[in-house]
Structure formats: structure tokens, C-alpha cells
C-alpha positions as MATLAB code, in Angstrom:
seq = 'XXXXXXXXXXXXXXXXXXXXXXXXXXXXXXXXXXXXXXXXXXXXXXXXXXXXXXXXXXXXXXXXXXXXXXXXXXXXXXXXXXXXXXXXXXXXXXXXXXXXXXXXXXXXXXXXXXXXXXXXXXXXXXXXXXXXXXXXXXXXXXXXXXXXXXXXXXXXXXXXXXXXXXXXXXXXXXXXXXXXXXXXXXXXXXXXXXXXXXXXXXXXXXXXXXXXXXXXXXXXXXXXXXXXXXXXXXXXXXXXXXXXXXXXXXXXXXXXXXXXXXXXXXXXXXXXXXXXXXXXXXXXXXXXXXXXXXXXXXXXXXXXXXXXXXXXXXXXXXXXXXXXXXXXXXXXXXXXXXXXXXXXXXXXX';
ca = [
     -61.043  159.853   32.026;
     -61.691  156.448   32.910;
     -58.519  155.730   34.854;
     -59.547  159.093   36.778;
     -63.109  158.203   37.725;
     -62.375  154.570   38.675;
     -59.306  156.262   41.240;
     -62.412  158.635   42.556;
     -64.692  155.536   43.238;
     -61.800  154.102   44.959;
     -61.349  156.984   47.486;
     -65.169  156.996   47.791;
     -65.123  153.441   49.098;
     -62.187  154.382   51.052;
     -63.790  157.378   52.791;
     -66.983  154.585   53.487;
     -64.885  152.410   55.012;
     -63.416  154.524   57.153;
     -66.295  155.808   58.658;
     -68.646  152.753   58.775;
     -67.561  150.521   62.249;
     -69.351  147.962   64.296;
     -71.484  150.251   65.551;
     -72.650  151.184   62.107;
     -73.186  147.602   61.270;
     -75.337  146.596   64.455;
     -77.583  149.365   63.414;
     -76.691  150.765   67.183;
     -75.689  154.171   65.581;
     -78.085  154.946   63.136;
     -80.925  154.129   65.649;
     -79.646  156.928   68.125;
     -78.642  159.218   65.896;
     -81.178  159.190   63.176;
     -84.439  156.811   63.523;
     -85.320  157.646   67.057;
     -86.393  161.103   65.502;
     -89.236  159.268   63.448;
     -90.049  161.480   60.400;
     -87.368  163.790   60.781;
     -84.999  161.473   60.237;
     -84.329  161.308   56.401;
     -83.810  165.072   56.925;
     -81.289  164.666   59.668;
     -79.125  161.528   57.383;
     -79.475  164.105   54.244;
     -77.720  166.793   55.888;
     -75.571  164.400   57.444;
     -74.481  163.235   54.354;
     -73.628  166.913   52.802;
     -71.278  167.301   55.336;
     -69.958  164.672   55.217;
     -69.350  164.917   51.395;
     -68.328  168.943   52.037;
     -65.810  168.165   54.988;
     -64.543  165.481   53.676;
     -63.609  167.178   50.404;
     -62.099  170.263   52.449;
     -60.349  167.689   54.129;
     -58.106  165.642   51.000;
     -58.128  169.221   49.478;
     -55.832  170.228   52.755;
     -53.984  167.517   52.951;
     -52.762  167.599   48.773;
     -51.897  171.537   48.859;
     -49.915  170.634   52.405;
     -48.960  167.745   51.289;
     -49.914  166.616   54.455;
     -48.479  162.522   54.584;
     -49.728  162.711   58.219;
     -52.269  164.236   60.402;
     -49.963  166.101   62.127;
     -48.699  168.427   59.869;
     -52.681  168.778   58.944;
     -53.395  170.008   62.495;
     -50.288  172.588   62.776;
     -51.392  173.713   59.764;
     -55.216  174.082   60.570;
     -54.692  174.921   64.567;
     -50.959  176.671   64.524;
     -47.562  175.584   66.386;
     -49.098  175.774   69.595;
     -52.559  173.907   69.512;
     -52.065  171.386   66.574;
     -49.953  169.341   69.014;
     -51.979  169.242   71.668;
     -55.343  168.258   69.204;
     -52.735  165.857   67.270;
     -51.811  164.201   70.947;
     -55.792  164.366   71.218;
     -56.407  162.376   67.738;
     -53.953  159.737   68.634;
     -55.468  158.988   71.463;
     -59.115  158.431   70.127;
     -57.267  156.522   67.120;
     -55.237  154.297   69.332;
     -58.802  153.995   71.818;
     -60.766  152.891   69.031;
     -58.436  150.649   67.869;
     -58.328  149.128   71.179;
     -62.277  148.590   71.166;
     -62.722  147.024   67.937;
     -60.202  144.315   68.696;
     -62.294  143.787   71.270;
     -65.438  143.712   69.425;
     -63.820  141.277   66.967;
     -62.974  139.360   69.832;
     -66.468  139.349   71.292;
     -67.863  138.384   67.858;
     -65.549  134.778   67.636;
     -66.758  134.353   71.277;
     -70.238  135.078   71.410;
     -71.291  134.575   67.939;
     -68.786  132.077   66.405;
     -68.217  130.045   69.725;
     -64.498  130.504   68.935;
     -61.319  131.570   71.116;
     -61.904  135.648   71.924;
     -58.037  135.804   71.575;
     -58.039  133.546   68.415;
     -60.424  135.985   66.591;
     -58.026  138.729   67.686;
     -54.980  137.521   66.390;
     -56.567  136.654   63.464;
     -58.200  140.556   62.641;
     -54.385  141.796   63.762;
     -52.666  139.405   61.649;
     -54.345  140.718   58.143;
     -54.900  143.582   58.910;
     -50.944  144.554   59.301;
     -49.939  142.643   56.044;
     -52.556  145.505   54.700;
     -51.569  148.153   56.545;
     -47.802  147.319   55.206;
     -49.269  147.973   51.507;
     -49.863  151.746   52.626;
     -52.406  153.778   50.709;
     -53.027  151.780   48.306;
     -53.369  148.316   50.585;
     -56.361  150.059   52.173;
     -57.779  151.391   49.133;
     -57.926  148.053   47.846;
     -58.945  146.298   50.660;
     -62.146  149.035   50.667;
     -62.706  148.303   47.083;
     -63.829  145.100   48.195;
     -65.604  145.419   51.151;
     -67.660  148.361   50.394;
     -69.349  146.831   47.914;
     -70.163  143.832   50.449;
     -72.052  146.578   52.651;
     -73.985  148.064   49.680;
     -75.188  144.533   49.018;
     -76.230  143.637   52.448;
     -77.537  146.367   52.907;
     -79.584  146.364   49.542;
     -80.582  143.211   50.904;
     -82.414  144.456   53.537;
     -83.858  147.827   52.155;
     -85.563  145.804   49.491;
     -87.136  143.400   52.133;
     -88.316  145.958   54.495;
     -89.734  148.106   51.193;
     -91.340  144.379   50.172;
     -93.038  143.666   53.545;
     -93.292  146.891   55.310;
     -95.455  149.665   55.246;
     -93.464  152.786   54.526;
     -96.337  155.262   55.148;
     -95.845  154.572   59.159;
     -92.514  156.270   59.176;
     -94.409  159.645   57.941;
     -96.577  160.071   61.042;
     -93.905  158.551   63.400;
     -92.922  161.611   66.270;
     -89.579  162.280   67.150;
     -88.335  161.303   70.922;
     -87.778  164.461   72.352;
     -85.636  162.649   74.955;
     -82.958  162.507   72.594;
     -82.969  166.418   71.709;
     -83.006  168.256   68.175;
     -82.679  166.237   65.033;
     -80.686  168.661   63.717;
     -78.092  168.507   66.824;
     -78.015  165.035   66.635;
     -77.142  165.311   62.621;
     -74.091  167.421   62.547;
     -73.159  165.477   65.840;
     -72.818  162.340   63.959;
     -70.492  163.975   61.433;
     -68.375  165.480   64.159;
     -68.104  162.469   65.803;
     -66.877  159.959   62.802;
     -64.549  162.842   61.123;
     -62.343  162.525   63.954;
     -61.181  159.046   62.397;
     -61.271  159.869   58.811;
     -58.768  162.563   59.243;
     -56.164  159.624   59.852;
     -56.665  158.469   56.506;
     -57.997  161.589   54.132;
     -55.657  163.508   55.127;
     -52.543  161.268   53.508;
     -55.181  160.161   50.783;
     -55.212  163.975   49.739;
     -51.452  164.101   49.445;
     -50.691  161.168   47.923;
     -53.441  161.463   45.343;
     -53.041  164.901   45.034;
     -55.531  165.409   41.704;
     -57.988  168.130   43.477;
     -61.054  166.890   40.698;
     -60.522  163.024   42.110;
     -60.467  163.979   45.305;
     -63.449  166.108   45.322;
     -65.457  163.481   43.123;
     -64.007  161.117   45.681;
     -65.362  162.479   48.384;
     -68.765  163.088   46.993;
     -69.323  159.858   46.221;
     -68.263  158.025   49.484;
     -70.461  161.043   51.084;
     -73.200  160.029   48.742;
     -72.470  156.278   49.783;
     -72.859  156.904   53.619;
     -75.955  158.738   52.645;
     -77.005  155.760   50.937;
     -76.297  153.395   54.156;
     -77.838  155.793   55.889;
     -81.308  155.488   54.425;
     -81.108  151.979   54.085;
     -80.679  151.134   57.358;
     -82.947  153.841   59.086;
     -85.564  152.817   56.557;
     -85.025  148.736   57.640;
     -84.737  150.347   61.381;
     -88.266  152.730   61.295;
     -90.399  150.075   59.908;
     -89.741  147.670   63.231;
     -89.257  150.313   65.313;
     -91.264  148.641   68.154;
     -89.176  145.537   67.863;
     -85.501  147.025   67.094;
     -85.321  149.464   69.763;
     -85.421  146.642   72.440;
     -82.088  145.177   71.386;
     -78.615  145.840   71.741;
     -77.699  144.972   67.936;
     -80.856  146.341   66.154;
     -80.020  144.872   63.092;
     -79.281  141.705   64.319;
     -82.585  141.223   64.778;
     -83.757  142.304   61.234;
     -81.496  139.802   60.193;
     -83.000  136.908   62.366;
     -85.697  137.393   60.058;
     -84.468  136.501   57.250;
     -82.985  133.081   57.964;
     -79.279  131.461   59.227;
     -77.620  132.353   55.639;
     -78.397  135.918   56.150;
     -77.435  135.884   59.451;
     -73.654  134.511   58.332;
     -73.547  137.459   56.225;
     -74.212  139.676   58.466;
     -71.595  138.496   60.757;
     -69.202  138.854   57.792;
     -70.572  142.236   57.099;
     -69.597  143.153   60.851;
     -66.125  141.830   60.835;
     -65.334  143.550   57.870;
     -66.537  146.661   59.037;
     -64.367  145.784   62.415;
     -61.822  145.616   59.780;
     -61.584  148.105   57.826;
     -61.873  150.715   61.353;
     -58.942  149.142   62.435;
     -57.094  149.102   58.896;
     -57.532  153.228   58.837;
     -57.046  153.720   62.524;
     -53.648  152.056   62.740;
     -52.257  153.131   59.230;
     -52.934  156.592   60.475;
     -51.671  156.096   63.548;
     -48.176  154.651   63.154;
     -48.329  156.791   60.241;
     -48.173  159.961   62.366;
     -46.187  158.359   65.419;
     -42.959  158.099   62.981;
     -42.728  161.359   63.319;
     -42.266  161.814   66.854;
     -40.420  157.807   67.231;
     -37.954  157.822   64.022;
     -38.029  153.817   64.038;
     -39.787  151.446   61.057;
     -43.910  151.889   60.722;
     -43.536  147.971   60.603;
     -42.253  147.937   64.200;
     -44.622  150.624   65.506;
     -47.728  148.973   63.928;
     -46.605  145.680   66.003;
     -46.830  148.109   69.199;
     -49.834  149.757   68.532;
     -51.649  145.902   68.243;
     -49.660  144.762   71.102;
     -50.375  147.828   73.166;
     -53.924  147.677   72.020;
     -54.530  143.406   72.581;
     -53.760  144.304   76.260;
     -56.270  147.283   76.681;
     -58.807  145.493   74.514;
     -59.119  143.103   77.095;
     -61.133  145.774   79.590;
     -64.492  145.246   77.122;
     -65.512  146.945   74.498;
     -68.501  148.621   76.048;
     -66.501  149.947   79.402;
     -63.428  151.646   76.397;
     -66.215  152.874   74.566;
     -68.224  154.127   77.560;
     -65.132  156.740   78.408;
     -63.431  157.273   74.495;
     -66.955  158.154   72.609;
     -67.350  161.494   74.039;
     -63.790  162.472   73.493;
     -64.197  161.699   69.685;
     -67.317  164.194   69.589;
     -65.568  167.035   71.419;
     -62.441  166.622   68.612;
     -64.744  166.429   65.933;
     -66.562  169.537   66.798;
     -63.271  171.542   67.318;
     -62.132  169.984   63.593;
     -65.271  171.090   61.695;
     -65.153  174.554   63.435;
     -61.206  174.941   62.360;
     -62.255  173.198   58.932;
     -64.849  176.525   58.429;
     -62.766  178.905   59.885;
     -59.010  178.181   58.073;
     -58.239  179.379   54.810;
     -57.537  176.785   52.019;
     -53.645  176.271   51.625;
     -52.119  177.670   48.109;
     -51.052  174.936   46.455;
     -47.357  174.034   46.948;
     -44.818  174.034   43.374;
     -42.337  171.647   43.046;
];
């Protein structure tokens, strides 16, 4: 029972660290999505996070009854022979996109942070995370093991210094911006728009796993744990609204607050959150271009990064400007199929 629940916090983690990125870090995300609806925001993250616990289980459950080691044979499955090619074409590239971005967001970070080489920072983030990515599964279920647990504690960090100092009674009277449409919109776009990359790695989590109570207690729990996040952060974000919503990096500036050794965690907090995006992205990635290139995923991993060093050079904010509203019009079509498709019987033998 043990062995079984520890495996289910494992894929919890994993299924965090999947979906947390830089842009979940900076406090970027959560500020758009959630806290710029003032009071109905804690709604909007709870329902976020039931979907993401609900889809995320549907998900793993897929992928063990296919026995799915790849996201295409997910999405031929869940779309048929004629559209699960085209949305699999689709996934790759947002995977590939993203990938590209958050090498250069780790590159930005050694620049502009670190006053180190932009390049050196990228070889660096490439470097370890293909020795990981050459572990498989369980290389990035370990790696999230550790880092997860790094978030929860930053981000402790700052939930109990915003609940110390901070009046928590403002964020009941605060109005929503109706600029930024319906809470509730904004909620389930947030899912769609993140479950887009965590197909890349549930999906071959579910089949190599493949015990349907870990997998569901699994996803709960890393559901749960973005809920957690979630609150955290909007809480931290809500009480300073005034202050945060003038900055690029939100919670940068929370962090200013609390002196220079909080600040060097934070910029830990980031580049692991860099990392383990990119860890997902490309074990997914190669995972599912073997399929179509029959050559060693050691060999198309060092394409991917090469491929993606190159286009990460554009900026982060120009690949992110045209590959963000791609991953919300996959992740819509996903959750619809996700409702709509039967579950698979589970294969014998």
C-alpha cells in the first residue's frame, strides 16, 4: 500500500510539473487568468483545479487501456484515422514551439537576471535536461519529485507572508475586470490551454504505469497540487493588486519584498520550472517523432534542441505572441473529444 501511494505522489508531482512553466512562476498567468476577476477568483482556480484533476485522470486512464507509449496513438484513438494525425501534427508543433520559448526564457534569465552568457544558460538547461530525458519515465518522475516540492515551499513562503501582513478581507469586495470577460470562461480556458502539454507526458505515464487506482490518485493529487499553487499565488497576487498588475513578472515584485535571498530562490524556482516544461515537452516529443523517423530518441532529442536553440533566438515574447493561441484552440478540441469518446476496454495480454 505504501509502495502504491508513494508511486501516486510521484505522478502527482509529475502532472505539476508539467503544467507549471515560467509563466506560472512570474505570476504572469495566474494574474490574467484568475486574480484580475477579484472575488471570483477562488471560484474560477477551484473549478480549474477539478478539471484539471478529472481530465487529467481520463487522460492516464486512456493512455493504460491503449497502452498508448505516445500521443499519437492517443489521438487516433480519441479523433479516428483521419483527424488524429492532423491534431497529432498540431500537438507537435505547440510541443516543439514551447520548447523553443523556454530555451529562450532560460536564456533571458542568465542574461538579464544572472548577467551571464544568454547562450551559456542555454546550453546549460539543454545539457541536463537530455541526460534526464535519456532516463525516460522514470528520469522525469524523479526529477519532479524534487522540484515540486521546491515550488510548494516557495510558494508556502509567500502565502504565509502575504496572510502575515496583508489584509485578506480586501480580496472579498474586490470587482472583477469585465475587460477580461467571464470568470468562468477564463477558468476552463486555463485548463484547455495547459492540457495541450500534459498530454505529451500523461499519456505514456498511463501506459507505463498502467495501475488505474495510482493513476487516478495520481492525478488527483497533482490536480489538488495546482489547486494549491493556484491559491497561493492569487492570494500573494490580490493582496498587492495595485502594485503587481504594473509589472511584467508580478511575482517578481512580491519577491523584492522580501529581501536578495528570496529573490535567488525565486530565480531558482523559475529555472526549474523552465526545466521541467522543457523535460516533458521534449520527452514527449521525440517520444512520438520515432514513430514517424525510425532513428534513436537520443539522436532526435539532439535535433529537437538544435532545431529549437536556433528558433529560440527570435525572443521569447514574439514565439509566444503567435504559439499561445494555438495551444488554447488544441486544448479546447482535446477536452471536447476527452467528454465525448468512450473509455477504451482494457487490453489482455
Amino acid at each position: 500500500m505504501r509502495g502504491r501511494l508513494s508511486l501516486a505522489v510521484r505522478v502527482g508531482f509529475t502532472y505539476c510539473g508539467t503544467i507549471v512553466g515560467a509563466g506560472f512562476a512570474s505570476g504572469q498567468e495566474i494574474l490574467q487568468f484568475f486574480s484580475m476577476y477579484g472575488r471570483y477568483a477562488m471560484g474560477a482556480i477551484l473549478i480549474s483545479t477539478f478539471l484539471f484533476s478529472w481530465f487529467g485522470t481520463r487522460m492516464m486512464i486512456f493512455g493504460s487501456r491503449l497502452r498508448a507509449h505516445s500521443f499519437e496513438e492517443f489521438n487516433l484513438y480519441v479523433f479516428g484515422p483521419r483527424f488524429g494525425p492532423v491534431m497529432s501534427a498540431m500537438i507537435s508543433i505547440v510541443l516543439f514551439g514551447v520548447t523553443a520559448s523556454m530555451l529562450s526564457g532560460v536564456g533571458s534569465l542568465f542574461q538579464e537576471q544572472l548577467g551571464l552568457s544568454f547562450h551559456l544558460g542555454v546550453m546549460i538547461t539543454i545539457a541536463i535536461t537530455y541526460f534526464v530525458c535519456t532516463k525516460g519515465i522514470n528520469g522525469i518522475m524523479s526529477v519532479n519529485s524534487f522540484v515540486v516540492p521546491l515550488m510548494f515551499s516557495f510558494l508556502i513562503v509567500i502565502g504565509l507572508y502575504s496572510w502575515y501582513y496583508g489584509d485578506w478581507q480586501v480580496i472579498a469586495v474586490q470587482e472583477s475586470n469585465g475587460e477580461h470577460g467571464h470568470w468562468l470562461i477564463s477558468a476552463i480556458t486555463y485548463v484547455a490551454f495547459n492540457i495541450v502539454m500534459a498530454q505529451a507526458v500523461l499519456v505514456p505515464l498511463g501506459a507505463e504505469i498502467r495501475d488505474e487506482g495510482v493513476l487516478r490518485l495520481g492525478s488527483w493529487i497533482g490536480g489538488l497540487g495546482l489547486g494549491f499553487m493556484l491559491l497561493a499565488s492569487n492570494y500573494a497576487l490580490q493582496l498587492h493588486m495595485d502594485e503587481v498588475k504594473l509589472y511584467d513578472l508580478p511575482m517578481a515584485w512580491m519577491v523584492s519584498q522580501l529581501g536578495e535571498w528570496m529573490q535567488g530562490f525565486f530565480l531558482i524556482v523559475i529555472w526549474a520550472e523552465i526545466f521541467t516544461t522543457l523535460v516533458s515537452n521534449v520527452y514527449g516529443l521525440t517520444t512520438n517523432l520515432q514513430r514517424v523517423f525510425p532513428v534513436r530518441q537520443t539522436h532526435l532529442m539532439l535535433a529537437v534542441f538544435g532545431i529549437a536553440y536556433i528558433c529560440s533566438l527570435a525572443g521569447f515574447s514574439t514565439l509566444v505572441h503567435f504559439l499561445y493561441p494555438l495551444f488554447g484552440y488544441c486544448g479546447f478540441i482535446i477536452m471536447f473529444q476527452l467528454l465525448y469518446r468512450f473509455t477504451p476496454k482494457q487490453k489482455v495480454g
